[in-house]
C-alpha positions in Angstrom: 104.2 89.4 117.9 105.0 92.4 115.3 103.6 91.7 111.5 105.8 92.4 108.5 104.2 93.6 105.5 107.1 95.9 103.5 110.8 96.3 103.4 112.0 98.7 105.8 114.7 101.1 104.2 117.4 99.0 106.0 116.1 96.1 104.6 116.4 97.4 101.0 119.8 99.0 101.4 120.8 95.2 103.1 119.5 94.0 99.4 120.9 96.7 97.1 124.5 96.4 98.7 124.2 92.3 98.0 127.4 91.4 96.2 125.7 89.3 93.7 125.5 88.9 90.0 122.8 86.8 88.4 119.3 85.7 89.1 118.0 85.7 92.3 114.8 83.8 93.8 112.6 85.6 96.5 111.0 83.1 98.7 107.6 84.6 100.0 105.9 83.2 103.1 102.1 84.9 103.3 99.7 85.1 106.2 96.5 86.1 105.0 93.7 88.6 106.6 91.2 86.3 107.7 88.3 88.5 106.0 89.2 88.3 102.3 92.9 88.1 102.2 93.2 85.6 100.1 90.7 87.4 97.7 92.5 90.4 97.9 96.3 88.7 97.2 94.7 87.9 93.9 94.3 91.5 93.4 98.3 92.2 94.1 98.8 89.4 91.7 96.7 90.8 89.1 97.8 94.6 89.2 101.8 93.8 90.2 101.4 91.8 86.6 102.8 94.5 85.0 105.2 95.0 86.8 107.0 91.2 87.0 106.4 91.2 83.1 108.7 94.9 83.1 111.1 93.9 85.1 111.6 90.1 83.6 110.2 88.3 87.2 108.7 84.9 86.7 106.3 83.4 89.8 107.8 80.0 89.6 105.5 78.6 92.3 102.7 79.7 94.4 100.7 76.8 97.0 98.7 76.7 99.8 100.5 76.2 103.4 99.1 72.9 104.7 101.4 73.0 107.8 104.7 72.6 109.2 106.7 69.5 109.6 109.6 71.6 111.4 109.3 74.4 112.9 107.2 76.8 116.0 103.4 76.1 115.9 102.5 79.5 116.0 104.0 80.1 113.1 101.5 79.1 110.7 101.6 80.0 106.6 98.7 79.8 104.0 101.1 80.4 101.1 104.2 80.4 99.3 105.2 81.9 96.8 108.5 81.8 95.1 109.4 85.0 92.1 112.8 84.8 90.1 114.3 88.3 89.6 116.9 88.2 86.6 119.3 90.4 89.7 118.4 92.1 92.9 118.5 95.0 91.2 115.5 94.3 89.4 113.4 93.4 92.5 114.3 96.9 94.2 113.2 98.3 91.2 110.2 96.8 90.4 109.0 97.2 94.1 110.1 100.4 94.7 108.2 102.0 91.5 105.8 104.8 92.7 102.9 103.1 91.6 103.7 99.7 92.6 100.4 98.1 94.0 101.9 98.1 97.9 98.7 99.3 99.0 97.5 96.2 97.5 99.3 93.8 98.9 99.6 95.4 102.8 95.3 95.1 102.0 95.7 91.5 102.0 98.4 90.4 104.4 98.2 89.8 108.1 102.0 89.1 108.2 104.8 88.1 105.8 108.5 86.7 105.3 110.5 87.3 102.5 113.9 85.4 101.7 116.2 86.4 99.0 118.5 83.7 97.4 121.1 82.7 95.1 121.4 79.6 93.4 124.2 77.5 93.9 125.6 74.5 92.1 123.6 71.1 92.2 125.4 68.6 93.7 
């Protein structure tokens, strides 16, 4: 099974011709390397600081994976982590910064997911 760490150019020219306005939350889904991954994602967290505080991002929840209740069982998370980006345009800037910690963050993960959303109206 591949692993995805980082956007692929595709995947960032998918996000920058998004024809949104407004806030956007990115879902994060985060496999950890079993030797110190966890460790180390609190290294990204501390050096991308920064970063979210530049660019207006607020980490609006972060939990440990306990499990599925739908879903494959090889397919197993140990966190997620949800970010809200005032527009997508702020997330492909604040990731694509030249000294973004990226290094950082590959360091720690095994694999990865990312979602972007919108919000919609409550019901």
């Amino acid at each position: 099974m591949a692993a995805y760490i980082d956007s692929t150019p595709e995947e960032l020219d998918r996000i920058k011709n998004l024809k949104i306005d407004g806030p956007i939350a990115m879902v994060n889904l985060l496999k950890f390397k079993p030797d110190g991954g966890k460790e180390q994602y609190d290294k990204y967290i501390t050096a991308a600081q920064p970063f979210l505080v530049k660019h207006g991002v607020r980490v609006t929840y972060i939990g440990d994976g306990l499990g599925e209740t739908i879903g494959p069982d090889d397919e197993e998370w140990d966190c997620v982590l949800i970010a809200e980006y005032p527009n997508h345009q702020a997330y492909l800037d604040m990731t694509t910064e030249a000294d973004y910690p990226v290094e950082v963050r590959a360091a720690a993960l095994l694999d990865s997911r990312n979602i972007i959303t919108s919000p919609r109206p409550t019901y």
